[in-house]
Residue frames as a rotation matrix with the C-alpha (Angstrom) as fourth column:
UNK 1
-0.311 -0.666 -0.678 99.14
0.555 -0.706 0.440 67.24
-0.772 -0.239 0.589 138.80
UNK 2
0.689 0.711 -0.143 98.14
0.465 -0.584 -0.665 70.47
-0.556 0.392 -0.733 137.08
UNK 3
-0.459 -0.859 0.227 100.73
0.847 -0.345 0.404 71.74
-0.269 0.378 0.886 134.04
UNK 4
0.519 0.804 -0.289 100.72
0.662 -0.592 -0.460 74.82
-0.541 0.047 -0.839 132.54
UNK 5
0.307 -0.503 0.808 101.57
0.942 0.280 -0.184 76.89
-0.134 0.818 0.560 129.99
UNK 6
0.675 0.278 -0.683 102.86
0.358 -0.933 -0.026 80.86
-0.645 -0.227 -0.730 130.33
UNK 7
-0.236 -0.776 0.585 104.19
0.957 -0.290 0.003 83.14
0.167 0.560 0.811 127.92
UNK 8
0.825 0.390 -0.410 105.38
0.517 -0.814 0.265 86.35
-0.230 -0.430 -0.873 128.47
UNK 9
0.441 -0.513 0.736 107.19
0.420 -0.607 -0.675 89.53
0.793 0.606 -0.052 127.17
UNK 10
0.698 0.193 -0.689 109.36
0.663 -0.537 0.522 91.58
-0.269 -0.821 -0.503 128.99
UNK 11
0.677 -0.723 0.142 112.27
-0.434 -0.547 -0.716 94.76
0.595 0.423 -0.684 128.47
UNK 12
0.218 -0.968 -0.121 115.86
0.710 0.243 -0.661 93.81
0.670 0.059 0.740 128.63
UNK 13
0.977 -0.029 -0.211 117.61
-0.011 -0.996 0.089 96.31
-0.213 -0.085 -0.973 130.86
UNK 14
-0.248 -0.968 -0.036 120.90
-0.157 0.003 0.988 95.20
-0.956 0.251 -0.153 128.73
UNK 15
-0.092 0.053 -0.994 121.98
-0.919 -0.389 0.064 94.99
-0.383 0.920 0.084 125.31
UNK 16
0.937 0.238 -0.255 121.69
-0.322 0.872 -0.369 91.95
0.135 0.428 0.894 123.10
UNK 17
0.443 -0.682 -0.582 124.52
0.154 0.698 -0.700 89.34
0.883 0.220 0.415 123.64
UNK 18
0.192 -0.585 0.788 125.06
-0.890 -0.442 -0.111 90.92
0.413 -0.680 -0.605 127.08
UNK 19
-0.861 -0.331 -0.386 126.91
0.051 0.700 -0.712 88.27
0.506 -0.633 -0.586 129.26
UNK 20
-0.828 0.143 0.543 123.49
-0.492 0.282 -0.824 88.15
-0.271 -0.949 -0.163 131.44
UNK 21
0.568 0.648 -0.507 121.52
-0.811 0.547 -0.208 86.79
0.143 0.529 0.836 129.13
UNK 22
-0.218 -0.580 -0.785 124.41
-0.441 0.776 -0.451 83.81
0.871 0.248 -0.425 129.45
UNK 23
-0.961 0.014 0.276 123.81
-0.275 0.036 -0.961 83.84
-0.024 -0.999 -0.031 133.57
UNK 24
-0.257 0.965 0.056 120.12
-0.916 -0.225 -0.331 83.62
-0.307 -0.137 0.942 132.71
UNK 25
0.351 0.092 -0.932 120.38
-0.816 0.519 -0.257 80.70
0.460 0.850 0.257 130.58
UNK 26
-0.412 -0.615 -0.672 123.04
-0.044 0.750 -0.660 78.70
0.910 -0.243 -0.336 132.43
UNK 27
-0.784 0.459 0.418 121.01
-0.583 -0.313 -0.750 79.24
-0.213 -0.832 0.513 135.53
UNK 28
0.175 0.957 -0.232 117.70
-0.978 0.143 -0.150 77.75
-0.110 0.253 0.961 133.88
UNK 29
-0.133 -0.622 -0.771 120.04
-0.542 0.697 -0.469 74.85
0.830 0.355 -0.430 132.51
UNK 30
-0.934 -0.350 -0.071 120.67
-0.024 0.260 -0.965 73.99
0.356 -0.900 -0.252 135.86
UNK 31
-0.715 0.697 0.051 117.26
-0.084 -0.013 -0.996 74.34
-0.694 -0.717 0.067 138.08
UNK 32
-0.493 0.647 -0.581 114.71
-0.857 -0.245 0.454 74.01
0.151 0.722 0.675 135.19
UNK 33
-0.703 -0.193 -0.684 115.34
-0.123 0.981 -0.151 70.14
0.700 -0.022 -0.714 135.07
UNK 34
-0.944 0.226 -0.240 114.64
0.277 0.147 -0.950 69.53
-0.179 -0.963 -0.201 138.97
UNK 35
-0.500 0.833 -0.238 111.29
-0.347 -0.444 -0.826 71.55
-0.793 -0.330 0.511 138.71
UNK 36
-0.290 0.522 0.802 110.19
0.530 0.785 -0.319 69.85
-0.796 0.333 -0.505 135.86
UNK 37
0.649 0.482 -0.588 110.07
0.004 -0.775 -0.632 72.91
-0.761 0.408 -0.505 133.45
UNK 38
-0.482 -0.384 0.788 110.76
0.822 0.112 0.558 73.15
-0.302 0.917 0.262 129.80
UNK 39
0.642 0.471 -0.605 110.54
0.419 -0.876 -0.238 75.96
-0.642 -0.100 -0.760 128.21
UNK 40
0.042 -0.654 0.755 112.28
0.980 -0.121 -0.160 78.52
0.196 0.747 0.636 125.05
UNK 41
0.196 -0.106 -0.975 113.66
0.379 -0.909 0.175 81.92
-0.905 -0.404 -0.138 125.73
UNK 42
0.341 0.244 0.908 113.49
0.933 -0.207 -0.295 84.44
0.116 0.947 -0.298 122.81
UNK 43
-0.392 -0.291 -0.873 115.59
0.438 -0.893 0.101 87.98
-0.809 -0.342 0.477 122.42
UNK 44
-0.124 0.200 0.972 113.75
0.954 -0.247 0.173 90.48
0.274 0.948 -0.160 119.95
UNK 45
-0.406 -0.669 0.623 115.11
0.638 -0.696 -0.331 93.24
0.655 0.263 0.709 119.28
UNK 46
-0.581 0.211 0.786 114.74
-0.523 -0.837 -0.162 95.25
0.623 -0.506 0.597 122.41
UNK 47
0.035 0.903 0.429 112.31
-0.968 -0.076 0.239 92.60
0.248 -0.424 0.871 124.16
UNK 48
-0.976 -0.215 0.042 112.45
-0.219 0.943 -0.252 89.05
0.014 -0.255 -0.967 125.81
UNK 49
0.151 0.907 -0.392 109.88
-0.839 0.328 0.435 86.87
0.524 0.263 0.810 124.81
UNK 50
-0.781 -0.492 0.384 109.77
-0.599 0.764 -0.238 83.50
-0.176 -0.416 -0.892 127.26
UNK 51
0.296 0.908 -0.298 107.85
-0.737 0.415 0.534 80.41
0.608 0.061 0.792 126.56
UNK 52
-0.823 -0.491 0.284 107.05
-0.503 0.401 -0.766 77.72
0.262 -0.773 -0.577 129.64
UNK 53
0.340 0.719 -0.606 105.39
-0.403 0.694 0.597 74.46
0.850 0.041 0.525 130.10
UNK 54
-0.752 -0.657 -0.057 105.66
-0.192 0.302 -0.934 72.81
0.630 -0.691 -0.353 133.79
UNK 55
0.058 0.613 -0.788 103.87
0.898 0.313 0.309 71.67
0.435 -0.726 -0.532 136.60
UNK 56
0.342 0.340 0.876 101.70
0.431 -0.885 0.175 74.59
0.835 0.317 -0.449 137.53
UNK 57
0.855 -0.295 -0.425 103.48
0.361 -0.248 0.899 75.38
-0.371 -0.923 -0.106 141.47
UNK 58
0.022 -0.991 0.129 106.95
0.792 0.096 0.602 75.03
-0.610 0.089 0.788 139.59
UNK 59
-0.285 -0.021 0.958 105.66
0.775 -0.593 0.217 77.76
0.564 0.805 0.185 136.76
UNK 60
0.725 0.505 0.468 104.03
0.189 -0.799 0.571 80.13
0.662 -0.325 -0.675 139.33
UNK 61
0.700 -0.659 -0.276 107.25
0.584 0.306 0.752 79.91
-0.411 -0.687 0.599 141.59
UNK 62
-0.026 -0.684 0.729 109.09
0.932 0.247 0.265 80.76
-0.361 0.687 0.631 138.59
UNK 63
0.205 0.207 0.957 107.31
0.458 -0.884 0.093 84.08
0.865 0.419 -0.276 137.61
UNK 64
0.981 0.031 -0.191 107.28
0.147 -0.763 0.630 85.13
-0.126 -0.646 -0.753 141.08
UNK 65
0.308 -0.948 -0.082 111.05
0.709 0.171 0.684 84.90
-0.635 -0.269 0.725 140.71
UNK 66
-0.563 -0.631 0.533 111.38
0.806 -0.560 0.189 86.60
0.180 0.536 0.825 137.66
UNK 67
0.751 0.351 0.560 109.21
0.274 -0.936 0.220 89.67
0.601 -0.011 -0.799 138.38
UNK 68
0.980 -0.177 -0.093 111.82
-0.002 -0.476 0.879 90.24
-0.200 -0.862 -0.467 140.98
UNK 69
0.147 -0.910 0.388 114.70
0.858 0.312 0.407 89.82
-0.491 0.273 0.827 138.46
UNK 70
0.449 0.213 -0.868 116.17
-0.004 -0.971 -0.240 92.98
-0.893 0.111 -0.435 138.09
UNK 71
-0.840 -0.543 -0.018 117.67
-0.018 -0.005 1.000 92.01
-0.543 0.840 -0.005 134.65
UNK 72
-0.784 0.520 0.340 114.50
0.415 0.032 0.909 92.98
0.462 0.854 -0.240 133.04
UNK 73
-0.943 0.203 -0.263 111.62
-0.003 -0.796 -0.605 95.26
-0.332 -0.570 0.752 133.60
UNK 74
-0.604 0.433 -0.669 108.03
-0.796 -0.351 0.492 95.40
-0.022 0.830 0.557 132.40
UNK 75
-0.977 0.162 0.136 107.08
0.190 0.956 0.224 91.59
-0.093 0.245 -0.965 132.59
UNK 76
-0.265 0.959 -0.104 103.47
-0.955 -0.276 -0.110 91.19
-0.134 0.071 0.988 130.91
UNK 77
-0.659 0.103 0.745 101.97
0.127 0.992 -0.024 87.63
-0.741 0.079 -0.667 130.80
UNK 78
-0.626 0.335 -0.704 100.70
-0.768 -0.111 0.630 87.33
0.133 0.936 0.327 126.89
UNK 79
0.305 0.671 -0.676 99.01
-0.362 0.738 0.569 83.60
0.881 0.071 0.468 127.61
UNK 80
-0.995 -0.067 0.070 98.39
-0.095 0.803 -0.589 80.93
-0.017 -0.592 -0.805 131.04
UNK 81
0.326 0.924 -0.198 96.53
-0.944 0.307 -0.123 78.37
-0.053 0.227 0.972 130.53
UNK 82
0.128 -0.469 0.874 96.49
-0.200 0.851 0.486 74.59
-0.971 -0.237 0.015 131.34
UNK 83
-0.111 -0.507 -0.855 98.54
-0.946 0.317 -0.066 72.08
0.305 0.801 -0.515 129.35
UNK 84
0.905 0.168 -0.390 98.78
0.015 0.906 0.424 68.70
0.424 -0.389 0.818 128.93
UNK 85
0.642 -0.732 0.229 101.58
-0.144 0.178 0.973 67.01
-0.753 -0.658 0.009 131.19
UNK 86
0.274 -0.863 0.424 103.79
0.951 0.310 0.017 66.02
-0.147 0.399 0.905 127.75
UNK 87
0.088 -0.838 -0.538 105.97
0.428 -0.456 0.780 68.99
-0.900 -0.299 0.318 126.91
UNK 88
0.829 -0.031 0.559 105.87
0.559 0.093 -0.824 70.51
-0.026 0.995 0.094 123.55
UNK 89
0.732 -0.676 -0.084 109.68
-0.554 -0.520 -0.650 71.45
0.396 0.523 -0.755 124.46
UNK 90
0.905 -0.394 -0.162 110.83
0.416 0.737 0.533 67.55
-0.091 -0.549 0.831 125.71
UNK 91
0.084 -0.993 0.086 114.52
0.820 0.020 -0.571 68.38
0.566 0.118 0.816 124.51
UNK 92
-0.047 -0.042 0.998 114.38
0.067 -0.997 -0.039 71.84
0.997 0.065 0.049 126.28
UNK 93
0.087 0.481 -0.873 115.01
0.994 0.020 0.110 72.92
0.070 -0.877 -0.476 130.10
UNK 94
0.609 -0.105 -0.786 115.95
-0.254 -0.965 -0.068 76.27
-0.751 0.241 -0.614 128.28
UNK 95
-0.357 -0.615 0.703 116.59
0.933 -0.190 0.307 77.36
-0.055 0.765 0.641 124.94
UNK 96
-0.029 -0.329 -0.944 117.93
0.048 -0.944 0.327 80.66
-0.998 -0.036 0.043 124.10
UNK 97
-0.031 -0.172 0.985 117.60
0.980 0.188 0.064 82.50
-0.196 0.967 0.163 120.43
UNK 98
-0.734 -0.181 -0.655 117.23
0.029 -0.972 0.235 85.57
-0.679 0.153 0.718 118.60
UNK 99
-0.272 0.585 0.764 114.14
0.891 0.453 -0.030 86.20
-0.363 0.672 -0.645 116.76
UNK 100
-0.931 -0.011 0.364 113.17
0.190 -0.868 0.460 89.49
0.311 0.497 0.810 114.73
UNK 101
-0.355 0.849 -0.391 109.98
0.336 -0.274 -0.901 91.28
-0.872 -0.451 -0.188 116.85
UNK 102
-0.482 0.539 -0.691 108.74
-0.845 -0.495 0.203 92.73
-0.233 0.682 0.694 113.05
UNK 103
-0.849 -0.022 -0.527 108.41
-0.342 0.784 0.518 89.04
0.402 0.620 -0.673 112.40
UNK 104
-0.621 0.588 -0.518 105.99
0.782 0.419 -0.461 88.56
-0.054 -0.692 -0.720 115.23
UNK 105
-0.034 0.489 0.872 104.21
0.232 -0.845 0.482 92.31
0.972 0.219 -0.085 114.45
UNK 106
0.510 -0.041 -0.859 106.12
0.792 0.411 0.451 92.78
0.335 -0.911 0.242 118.05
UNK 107
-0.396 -0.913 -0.093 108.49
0.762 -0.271 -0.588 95.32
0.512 -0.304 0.803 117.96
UNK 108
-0.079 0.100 -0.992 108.48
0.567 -0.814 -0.127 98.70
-0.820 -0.572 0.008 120.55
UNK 109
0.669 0.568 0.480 107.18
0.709 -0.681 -0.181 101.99
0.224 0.462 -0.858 118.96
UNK 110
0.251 -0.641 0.725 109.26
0.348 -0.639 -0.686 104.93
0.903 0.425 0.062 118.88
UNK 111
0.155 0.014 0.988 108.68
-0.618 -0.779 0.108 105.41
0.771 -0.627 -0.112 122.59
UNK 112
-0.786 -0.615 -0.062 109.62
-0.480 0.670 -0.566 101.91
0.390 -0.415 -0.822 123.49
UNK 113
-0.185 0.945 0.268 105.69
-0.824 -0.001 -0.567 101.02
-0.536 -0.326 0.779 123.82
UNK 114
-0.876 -0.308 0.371 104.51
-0.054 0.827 0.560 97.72
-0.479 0.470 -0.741 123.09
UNK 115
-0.620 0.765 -0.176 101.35
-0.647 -0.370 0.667 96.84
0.445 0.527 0.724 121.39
UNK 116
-0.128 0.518 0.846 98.55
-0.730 0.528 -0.434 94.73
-0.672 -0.673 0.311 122.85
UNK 117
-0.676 -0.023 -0.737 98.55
-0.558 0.669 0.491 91.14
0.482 0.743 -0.465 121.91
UNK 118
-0.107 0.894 0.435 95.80
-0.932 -0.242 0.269 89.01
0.346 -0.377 0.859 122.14
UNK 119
0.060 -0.117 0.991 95.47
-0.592 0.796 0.130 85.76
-0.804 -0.594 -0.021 124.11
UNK 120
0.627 0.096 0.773 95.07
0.046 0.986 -0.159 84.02
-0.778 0.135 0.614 120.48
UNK 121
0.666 -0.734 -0.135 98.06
-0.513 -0.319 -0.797 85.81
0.542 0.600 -0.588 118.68
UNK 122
0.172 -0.446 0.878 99.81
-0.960 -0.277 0.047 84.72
0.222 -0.851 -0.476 121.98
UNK 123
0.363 -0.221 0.905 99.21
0.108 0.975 0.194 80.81
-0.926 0.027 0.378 121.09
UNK 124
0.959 -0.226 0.170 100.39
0.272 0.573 -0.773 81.23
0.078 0.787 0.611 117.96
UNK 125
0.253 -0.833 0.493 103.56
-0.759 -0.486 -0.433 83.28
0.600 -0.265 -0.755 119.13
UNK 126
0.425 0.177 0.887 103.72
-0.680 0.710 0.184 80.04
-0.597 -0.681 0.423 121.40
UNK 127
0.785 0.118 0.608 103.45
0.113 0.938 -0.327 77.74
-0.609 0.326 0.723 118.98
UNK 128
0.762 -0.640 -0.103 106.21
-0.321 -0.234 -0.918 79.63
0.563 0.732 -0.384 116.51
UNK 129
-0.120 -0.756 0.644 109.02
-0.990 0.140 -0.019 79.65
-0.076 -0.640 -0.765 119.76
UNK 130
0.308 0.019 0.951 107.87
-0.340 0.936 0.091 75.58
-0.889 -0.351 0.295 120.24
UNK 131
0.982 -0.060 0.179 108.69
0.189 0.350 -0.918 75.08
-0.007 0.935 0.355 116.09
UNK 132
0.868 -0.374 0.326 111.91
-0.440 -0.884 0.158 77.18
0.229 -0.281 -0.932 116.76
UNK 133
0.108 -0.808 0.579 113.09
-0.994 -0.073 0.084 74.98
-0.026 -0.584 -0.811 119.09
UNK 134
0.736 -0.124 0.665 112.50
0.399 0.873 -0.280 71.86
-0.546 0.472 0.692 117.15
UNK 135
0.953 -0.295 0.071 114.16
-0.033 -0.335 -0.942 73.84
0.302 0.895 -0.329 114.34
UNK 136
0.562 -0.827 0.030 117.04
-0.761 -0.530 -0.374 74.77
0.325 0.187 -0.927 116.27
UNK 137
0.251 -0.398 0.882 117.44
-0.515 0.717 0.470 71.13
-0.820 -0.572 -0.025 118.43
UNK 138
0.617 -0.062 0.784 117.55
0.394 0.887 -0.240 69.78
-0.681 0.457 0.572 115.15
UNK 139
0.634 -0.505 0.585 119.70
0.671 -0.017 -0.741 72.06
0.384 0.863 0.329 112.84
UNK 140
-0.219 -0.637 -0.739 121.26
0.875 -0.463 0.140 74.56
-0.432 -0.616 0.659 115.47
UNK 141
0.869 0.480 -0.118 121.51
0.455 -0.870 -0.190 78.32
-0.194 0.111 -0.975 115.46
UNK 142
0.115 -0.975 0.189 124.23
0.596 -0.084 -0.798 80.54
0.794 0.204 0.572 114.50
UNK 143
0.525 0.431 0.734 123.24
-0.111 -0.820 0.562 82.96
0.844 -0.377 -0.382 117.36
UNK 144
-0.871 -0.479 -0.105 126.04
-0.146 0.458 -0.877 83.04
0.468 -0.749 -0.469 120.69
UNK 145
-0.621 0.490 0.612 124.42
-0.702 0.000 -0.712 81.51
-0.349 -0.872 0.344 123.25
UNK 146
0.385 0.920 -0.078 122.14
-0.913 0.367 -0.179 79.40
-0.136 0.140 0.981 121.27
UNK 147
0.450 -0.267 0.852 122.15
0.072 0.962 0.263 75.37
-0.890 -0.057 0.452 120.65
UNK 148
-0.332 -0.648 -0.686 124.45
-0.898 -0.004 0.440 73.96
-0.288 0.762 -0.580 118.03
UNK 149
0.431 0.558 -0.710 123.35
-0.835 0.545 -0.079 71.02
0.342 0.626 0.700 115.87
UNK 150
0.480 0.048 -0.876 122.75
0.169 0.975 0.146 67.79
0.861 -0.218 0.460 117.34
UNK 151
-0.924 -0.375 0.077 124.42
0.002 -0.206 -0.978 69.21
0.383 -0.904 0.191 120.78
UNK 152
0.135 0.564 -0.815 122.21
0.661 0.561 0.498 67.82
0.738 -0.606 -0.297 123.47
UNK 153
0.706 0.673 0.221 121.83
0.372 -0.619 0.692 69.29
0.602 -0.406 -0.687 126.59
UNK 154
0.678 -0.699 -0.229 124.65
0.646 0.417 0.639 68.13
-0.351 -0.581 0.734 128.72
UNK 155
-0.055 -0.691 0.721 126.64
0.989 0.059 0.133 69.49
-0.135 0.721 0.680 125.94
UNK 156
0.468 0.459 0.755 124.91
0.437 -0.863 0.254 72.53
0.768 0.211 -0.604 125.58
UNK 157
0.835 -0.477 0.275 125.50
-0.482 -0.391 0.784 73.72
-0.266 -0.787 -0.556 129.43
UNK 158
0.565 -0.821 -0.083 129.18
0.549 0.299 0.781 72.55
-0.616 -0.486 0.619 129.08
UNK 159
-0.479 -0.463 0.746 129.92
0.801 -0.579 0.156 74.61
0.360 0.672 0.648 126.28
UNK 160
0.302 0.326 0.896 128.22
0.255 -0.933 0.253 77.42
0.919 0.152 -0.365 128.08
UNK 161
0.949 -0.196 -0.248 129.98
0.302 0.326 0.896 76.63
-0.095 -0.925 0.368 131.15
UNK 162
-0.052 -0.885 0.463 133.26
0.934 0.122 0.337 76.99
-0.355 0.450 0.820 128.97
UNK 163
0.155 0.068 0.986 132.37
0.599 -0.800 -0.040 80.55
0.785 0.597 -0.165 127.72
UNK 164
0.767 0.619 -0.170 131.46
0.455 -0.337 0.824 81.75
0.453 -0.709 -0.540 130.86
């Protein structure tokens, strides 16, 4: 079996903390698993960043889906390219954060224009989201929507099950 790795930017067409960013999340929770996909979702300021590691049918499925999700517009694919078969987000069938686009030399231009990023800025923007979400499985986030320390998955989606 062939994995693969895809990261990719797209525009919000809500605000941060909107309730469909929760639907998005608790959704992934739920159907990631089954398909074998791990993976970290990223809001910055004005821009969804996703990283995703899966068997490569279950990841190309997946994009075709979200290009047709109208909760977001724009979708550009920053990096695919094979992976090995371990994960480098085992604890993860979705994690959700907030991350500052200046931090990534990401953010939208005055006209809401992104900037071109290259295929090896794009692994390390990878590799930051895959630290991230060690960081946060292991110390939590204060961010709604994100994990809480030492809260496992199970946990996770039941406390976002409970918000909902």
């Amino acid at each position: 079996m062939t994995f693969l790795q895809l990261l990719y930017r797209s525009i919000p067409r809500t605000p941060d903390f909107d309730p469909s960013d929760l639907a998005i999340l608790r959704a992934s929770l739920r159907n990631n698993a089954a398909r074998g996909i791990t993976g970290y979702l990223w809001r910055a300021n004005g821009q969804f960043f996703q990283a995703l590691h899966g068997p490569a049918e279950a990841i190309e499925a997946l994009f075709a889906r979200l290009e047709a999700d109208p909760r977001h517009r724009d979708l550009e694919i920053l990096l695919k390219e094979p992976a090995e078969d371990a994960s480098p987000f085992p604890d993860w069938s979705m994690g959700y954060d907030h991350f500052l686009a200046l931090e990534l030399d990401a953010e939208l231009d005055e006209n809401g224009a992104r900037r071109p990023i290259a295929a090896e800025e794009a692994r390390q923007i990878y590799a930051r989201m895959v630290a991230a979400a060690e960081e946060v499985r292991r110390y939590g986030s204060a961010f709604p929507y994100a994990r809480g320390a030492g809260e496992d998955e199970a946990a996770y989606l039941a406390r976002l099950d409970a918000s909902a």
